[in-house]
C-alpha positions as protocol buffer text, in pm:
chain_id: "A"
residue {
  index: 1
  type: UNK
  ca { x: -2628 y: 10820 z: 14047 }
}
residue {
  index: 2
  type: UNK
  ca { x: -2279 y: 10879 z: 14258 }
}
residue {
  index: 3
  type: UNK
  ca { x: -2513 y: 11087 z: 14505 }
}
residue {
  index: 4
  type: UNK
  ca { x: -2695 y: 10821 z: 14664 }
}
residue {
  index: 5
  type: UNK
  ca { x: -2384 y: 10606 z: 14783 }
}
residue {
  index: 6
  type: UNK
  ca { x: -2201 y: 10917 z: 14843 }
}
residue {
  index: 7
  type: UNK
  ca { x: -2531 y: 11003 z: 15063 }
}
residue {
  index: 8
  type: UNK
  ca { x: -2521 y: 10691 z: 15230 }
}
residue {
  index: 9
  type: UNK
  ca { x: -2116 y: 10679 z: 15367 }
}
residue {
  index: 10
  type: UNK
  ca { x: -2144 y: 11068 z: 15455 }
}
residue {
  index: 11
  type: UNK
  ca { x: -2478 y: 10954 z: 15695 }
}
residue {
  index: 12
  type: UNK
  ca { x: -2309 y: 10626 z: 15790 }
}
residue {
  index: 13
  type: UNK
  ca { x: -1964 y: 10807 z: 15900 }
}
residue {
  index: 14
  type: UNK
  ca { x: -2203 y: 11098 z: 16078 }
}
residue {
  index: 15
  type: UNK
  ca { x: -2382 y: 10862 z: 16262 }
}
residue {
  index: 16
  type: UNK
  ca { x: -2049 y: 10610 z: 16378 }
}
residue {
  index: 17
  type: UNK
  ca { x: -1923 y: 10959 z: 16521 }
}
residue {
  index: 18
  type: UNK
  ca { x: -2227 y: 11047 z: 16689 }
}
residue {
  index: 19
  type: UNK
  ca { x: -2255 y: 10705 z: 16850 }
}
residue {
  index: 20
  type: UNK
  ca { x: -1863 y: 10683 z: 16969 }
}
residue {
  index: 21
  type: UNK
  ca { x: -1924 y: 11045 z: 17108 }
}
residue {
  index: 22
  type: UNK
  ca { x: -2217 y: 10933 z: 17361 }
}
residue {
  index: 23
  type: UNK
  ca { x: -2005 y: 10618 z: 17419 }
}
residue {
  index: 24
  type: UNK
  ca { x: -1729 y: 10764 z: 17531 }
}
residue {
  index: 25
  type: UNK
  ca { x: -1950 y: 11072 z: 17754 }
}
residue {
  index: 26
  type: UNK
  ca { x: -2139 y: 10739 z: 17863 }
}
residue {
  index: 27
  type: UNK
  ca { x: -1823 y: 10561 z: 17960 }
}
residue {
  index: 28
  type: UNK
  ca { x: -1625 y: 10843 z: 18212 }
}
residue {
  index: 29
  type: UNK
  ca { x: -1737 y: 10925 z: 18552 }
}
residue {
  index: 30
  type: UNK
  ca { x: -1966 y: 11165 z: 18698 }
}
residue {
  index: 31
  type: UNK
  ca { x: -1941 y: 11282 z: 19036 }
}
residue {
  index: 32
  type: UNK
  ca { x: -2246 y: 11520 z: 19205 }
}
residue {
  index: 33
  type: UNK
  ca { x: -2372 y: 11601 z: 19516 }
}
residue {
  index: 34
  type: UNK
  ca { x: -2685 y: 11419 z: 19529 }
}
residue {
  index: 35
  type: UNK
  ca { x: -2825 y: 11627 z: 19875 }
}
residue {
  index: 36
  type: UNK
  ca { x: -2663 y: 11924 z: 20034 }
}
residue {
  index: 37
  type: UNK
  ca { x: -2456 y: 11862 z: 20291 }
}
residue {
  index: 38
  type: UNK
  ca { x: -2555 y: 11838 z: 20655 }
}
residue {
  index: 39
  type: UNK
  ca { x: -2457 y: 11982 z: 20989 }
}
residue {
  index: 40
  type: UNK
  ca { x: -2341 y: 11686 z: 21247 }
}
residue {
  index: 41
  type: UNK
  ca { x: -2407 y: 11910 z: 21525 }
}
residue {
  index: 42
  type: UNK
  ca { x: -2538 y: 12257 z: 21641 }
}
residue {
  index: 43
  type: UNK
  ca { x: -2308 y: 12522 z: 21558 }
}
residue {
  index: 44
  type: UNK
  ca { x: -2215 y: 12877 z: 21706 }
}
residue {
  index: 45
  type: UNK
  ca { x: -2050 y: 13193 z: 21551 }
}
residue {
  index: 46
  type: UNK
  ca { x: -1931 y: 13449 z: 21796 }
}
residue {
  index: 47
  type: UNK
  ca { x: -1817 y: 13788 z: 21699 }
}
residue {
  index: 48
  type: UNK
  ca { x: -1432 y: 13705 z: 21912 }
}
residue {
  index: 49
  type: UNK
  ca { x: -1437 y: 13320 z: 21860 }
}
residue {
  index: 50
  type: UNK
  ca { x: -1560 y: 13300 z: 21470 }
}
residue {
  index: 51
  type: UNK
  ca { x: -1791 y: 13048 z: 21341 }
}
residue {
  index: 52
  type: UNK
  ca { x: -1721 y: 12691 z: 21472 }
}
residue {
  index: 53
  type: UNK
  ca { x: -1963 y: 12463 z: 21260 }
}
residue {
  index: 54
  type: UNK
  ca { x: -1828 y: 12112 z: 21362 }
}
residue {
  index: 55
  type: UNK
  ca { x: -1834 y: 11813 z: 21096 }
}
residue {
  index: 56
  type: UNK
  ca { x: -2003 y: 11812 z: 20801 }
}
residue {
  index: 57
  type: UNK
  ca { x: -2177 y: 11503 z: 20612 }
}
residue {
  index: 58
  type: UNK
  ca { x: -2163 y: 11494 z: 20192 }
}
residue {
  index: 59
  type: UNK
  ca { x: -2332 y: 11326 z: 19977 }
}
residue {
  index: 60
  type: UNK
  ca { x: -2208 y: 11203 z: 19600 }
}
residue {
  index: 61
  type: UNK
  ca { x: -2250 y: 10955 z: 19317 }
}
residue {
  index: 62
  type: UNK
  ca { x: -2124 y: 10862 z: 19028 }
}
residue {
  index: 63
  type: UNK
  ca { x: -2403 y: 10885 z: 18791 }
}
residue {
  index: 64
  type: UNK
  ca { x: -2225 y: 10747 z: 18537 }
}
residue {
  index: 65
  type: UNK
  ca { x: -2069 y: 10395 z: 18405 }
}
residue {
  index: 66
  type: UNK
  ca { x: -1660 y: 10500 z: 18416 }
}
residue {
  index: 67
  type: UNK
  ca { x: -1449 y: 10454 z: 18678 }
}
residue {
  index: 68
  type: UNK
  ca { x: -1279 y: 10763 z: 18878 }
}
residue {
  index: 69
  type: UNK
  ca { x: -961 y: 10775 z: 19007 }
}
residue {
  index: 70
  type: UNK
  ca { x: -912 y: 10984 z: 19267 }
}
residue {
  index: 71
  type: UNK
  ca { x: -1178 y: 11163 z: 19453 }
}
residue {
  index: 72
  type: UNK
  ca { x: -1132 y: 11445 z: 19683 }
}
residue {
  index: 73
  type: UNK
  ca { x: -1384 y: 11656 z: 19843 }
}
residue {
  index: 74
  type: UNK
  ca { x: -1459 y: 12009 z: 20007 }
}
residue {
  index: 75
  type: UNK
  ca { x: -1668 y: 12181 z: 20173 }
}
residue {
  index: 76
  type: UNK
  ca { x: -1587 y: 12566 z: 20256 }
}
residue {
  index: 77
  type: UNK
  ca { x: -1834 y: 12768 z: 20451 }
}
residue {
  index: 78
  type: UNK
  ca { x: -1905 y: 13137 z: 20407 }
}
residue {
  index: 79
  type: UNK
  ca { x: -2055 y: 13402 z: 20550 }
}
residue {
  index: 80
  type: UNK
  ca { x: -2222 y: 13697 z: 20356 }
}
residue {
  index: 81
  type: UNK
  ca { x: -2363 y: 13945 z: 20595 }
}
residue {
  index: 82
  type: UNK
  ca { x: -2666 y: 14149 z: 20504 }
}
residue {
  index: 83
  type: UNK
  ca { x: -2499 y: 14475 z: 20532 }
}
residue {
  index: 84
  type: UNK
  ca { x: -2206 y: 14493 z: 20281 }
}
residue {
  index: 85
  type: UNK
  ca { x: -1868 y: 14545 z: 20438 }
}
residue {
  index: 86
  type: UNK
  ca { x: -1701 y: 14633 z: 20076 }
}
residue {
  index: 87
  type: UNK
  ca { x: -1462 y: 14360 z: 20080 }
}
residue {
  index: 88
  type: UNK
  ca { x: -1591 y: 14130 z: 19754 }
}
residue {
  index: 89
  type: UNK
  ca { x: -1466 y: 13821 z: 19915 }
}
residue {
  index: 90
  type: UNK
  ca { x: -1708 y: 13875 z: 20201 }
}
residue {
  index: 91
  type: UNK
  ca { x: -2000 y: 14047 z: 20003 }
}
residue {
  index: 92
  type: UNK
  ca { x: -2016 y: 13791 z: 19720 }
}
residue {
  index: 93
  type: UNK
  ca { x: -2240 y: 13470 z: 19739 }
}
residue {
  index: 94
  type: UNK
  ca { x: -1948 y: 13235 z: 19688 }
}
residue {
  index: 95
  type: UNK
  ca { x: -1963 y: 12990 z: 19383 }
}
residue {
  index: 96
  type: UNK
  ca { x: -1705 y: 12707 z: 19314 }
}
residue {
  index: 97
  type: UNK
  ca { x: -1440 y: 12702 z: 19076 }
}
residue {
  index: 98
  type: UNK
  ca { x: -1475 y: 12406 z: 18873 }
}
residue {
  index: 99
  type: UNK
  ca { x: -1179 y: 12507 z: 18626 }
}
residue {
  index: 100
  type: UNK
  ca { x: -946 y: 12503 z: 18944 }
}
residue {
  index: 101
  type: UNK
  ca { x: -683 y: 12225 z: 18991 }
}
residue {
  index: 102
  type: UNK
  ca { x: -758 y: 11992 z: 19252 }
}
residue {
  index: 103
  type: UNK
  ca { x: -719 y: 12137 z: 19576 }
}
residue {
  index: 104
  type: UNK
  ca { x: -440 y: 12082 z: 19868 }
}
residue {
  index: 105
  type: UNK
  ca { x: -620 y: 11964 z: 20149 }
}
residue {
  index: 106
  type: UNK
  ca { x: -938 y: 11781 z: 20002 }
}
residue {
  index: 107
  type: UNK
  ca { x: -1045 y: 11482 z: 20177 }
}
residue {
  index: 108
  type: UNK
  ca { x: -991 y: 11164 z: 20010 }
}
residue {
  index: 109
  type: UNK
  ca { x: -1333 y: 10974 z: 19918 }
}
residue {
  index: 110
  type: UNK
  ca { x: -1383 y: 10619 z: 19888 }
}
residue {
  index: 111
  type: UNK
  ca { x: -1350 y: 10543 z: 19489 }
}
residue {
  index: 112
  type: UNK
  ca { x: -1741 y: 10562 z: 19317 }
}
residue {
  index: 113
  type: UNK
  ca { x: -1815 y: 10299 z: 19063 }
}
residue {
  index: 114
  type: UNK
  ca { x: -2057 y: 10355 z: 18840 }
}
residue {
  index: 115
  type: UNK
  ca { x: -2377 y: 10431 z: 19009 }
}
residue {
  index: 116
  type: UNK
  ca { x: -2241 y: 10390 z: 19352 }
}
residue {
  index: 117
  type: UNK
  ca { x: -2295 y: 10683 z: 19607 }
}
residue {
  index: 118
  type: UNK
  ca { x: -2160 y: 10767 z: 19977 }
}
residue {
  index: 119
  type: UNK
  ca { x: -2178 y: 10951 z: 20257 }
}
residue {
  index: 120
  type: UNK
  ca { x: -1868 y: 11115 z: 20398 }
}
residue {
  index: 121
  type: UNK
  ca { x: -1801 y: 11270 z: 20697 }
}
residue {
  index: 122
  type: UNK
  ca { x: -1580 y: 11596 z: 20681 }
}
residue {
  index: 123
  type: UNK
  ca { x: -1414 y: 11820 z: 20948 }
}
residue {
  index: 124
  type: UNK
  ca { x: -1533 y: 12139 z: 21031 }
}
residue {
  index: 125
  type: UNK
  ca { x: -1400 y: 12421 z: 20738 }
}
residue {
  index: 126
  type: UNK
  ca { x: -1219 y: 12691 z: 20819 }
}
residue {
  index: 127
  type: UNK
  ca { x: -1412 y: 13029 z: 20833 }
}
residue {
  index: 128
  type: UNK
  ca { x: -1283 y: 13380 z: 20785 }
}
residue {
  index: 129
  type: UNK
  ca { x: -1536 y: 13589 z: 20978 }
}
residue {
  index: 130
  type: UNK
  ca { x: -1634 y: 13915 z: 20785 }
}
residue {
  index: 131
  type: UNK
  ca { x: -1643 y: 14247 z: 21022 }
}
residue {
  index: 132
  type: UNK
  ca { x: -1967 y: 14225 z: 21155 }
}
residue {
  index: 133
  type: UNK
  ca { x: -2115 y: 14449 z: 21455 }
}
residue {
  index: 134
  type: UNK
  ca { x: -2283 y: 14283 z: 21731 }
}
residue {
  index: 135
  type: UNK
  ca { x: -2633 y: 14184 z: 21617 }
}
residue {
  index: 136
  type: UNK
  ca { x: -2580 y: 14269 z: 21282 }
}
residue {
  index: 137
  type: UNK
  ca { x: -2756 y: 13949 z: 21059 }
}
residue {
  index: 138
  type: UNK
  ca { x: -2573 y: 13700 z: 20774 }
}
residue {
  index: 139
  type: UNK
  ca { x: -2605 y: 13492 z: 20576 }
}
residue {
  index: 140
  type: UNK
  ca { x: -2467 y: 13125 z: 20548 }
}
residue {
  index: 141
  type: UNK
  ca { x: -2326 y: 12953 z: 20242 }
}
residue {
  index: 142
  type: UNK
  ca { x: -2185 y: 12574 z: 20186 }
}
residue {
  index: 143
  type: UNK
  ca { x: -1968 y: 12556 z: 19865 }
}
residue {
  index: 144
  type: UNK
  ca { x: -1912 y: 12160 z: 19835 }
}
residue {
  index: 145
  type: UNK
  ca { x: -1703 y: 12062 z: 19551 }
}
residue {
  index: 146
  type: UNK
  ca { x: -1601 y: 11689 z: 19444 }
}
residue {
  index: 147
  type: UNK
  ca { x: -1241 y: 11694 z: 19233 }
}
residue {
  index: 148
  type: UNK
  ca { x: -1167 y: 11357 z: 19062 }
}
residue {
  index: 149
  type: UNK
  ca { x: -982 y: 11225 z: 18742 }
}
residue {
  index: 150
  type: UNK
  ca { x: -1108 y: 10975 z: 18451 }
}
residue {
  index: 151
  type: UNK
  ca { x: -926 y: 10666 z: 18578 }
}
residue {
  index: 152
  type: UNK
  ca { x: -945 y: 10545 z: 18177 }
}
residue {
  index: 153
  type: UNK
  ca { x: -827 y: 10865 z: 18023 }
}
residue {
  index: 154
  type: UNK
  ca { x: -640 y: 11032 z: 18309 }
}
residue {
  index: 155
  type: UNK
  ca { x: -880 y: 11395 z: 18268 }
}
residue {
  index: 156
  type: UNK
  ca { x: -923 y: 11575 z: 18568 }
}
residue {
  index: 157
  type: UNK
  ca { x: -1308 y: 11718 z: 18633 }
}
residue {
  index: 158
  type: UNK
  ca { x: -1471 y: 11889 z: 18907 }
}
residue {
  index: 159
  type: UNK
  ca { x: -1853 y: 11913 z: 19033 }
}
residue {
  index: 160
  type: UNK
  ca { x: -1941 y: 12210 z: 19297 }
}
residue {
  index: 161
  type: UNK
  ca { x: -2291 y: 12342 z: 19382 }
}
residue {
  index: 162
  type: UNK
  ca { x: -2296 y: 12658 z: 19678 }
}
residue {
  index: 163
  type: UNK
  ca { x: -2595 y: 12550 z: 19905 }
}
residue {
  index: 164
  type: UNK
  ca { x: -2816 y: 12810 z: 20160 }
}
residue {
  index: 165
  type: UNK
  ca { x: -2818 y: 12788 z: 20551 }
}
residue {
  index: 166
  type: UNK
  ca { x: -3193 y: 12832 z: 20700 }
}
residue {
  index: 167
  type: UNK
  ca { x: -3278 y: 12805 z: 21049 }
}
residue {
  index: 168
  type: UNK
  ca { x: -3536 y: 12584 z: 21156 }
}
residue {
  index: 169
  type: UNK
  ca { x: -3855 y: 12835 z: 21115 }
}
residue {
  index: 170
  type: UNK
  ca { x: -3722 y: 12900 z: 20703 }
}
residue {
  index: 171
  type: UNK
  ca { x: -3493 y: 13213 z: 20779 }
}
residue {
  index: 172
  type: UNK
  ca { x: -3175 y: 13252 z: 20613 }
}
residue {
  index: 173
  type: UNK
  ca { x: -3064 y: 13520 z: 20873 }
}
residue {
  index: 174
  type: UNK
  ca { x: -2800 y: 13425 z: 21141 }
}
residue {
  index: 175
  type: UNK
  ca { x: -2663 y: 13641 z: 21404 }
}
residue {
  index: 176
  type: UNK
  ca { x: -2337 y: 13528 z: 21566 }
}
residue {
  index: 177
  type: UNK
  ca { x: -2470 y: 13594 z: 21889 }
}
residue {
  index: 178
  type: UNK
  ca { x: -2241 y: 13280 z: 22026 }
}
residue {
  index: 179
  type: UNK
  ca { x: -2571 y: 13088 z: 22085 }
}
residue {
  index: 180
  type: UNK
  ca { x: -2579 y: 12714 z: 21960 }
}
residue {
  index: 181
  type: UNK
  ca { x: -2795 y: 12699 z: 21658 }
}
residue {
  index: 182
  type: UNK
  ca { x: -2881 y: 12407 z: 21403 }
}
residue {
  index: 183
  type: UNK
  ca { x: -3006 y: 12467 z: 21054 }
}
residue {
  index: 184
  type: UNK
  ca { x: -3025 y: 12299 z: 20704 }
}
residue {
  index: 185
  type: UNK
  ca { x: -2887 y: 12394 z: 20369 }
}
residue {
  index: 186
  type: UNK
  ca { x: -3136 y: 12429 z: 20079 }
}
residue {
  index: 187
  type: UNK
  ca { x: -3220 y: 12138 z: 19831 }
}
residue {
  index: 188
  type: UNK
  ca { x: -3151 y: 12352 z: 19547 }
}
residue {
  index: 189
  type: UNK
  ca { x: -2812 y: 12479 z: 19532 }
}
residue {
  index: 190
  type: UNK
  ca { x: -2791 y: 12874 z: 19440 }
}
residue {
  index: 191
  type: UNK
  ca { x: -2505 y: 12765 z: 19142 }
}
residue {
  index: 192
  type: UNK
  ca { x: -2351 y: 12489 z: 19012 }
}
residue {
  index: 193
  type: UNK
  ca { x: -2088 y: 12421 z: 18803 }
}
residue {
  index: 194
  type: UNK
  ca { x: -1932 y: 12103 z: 18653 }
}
residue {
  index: 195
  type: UNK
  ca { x: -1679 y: 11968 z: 18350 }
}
């Protein structure tokens, strides 16, 4: 006879913690990239010069109901050529770190409330050029990460997704030749991570 009321507070106590669980993952921000971002202008990589990309446009929301603090972003560009050079930071597809600390430098984003997104301009990244010969083909990756804090509970998080250059035509391949070239980054990004 004890088992049935016993029964009942065990599921009642269960279920209160289930419930305050998705209230409070309900109740913090969420920050993505909602599109990859864009080039503002043609860009050109020369073998002497390096890669000069210009501006960049982002995209976020908050896709959830809680209120972020603040909200940098970056975007990091890198270059992966075809032929491997040995050097791991150059022959890697680059991924972001979403366990690092926020990072010196981001750009400070307008605050998202809860399913508010915007578009923000960024300046061109800084590129280390990998030791490419002259007509040798790479390949172009965007790492954009967003880095903002819980403004109820104080928790830092961190959204990244590494995005694909193609040229118009579909190719991936890029020569720095020093000619002007335009391209967009993949819809789906190549990895992800988020906390």
């Amino acid at each position: 006879m004890l088992a049935v009321p016993t029964l009942a507070v065990v599921f009642l106590v269960a279920r209160w913690a289930i419930v305050e669980r998705q209230n409070t993952a309900i109740g913090r921000p969420r920050i993505i990239n909602t599109r990859p971002p864009e080039l503002v202008a043609e860009m050109a990589c020369d073998l002497k010069a390096g890669l000069h990309s210009g501006s960049l446009r982002t995209f976020v929301r908050n896709v959830e109901s809680g209120e972020p603090g603040a909200v940098l972003q970056s975007v990091s560009l890198h270059i992966v050529p075809e032929r491997k050079v040995g050097i791991p930071e150059f022959d890697q597809i680059p991924s972001g770190d979403c366990s690092a600390n926020k990072p010196h430098g981001g750009i400070p984003t307008t605050l998202l409330s809860g399913g508010r997104e915007t578009t923000t301009q960024l300046p061109e990244p800084k590129v280390l050029l990998p030791p490419l010969l002259n007509g040798e083909t790479a390949r172009i990756y965007a790492v954009s990460c967003i880095y903002y804090s819980d403004a109820a509970s104080g928790a830092d998080h961190a959204s990244c997704d590494t995005y694909r250059l193609r040229q118009p035509g579909g190719s991936p391949l890029y020569i720095c030749d020093a000619t002007p070239k335009t391209g967009t980054f993949d819809e789906t990004p190549v990895s992800s991570c988020g906390n």
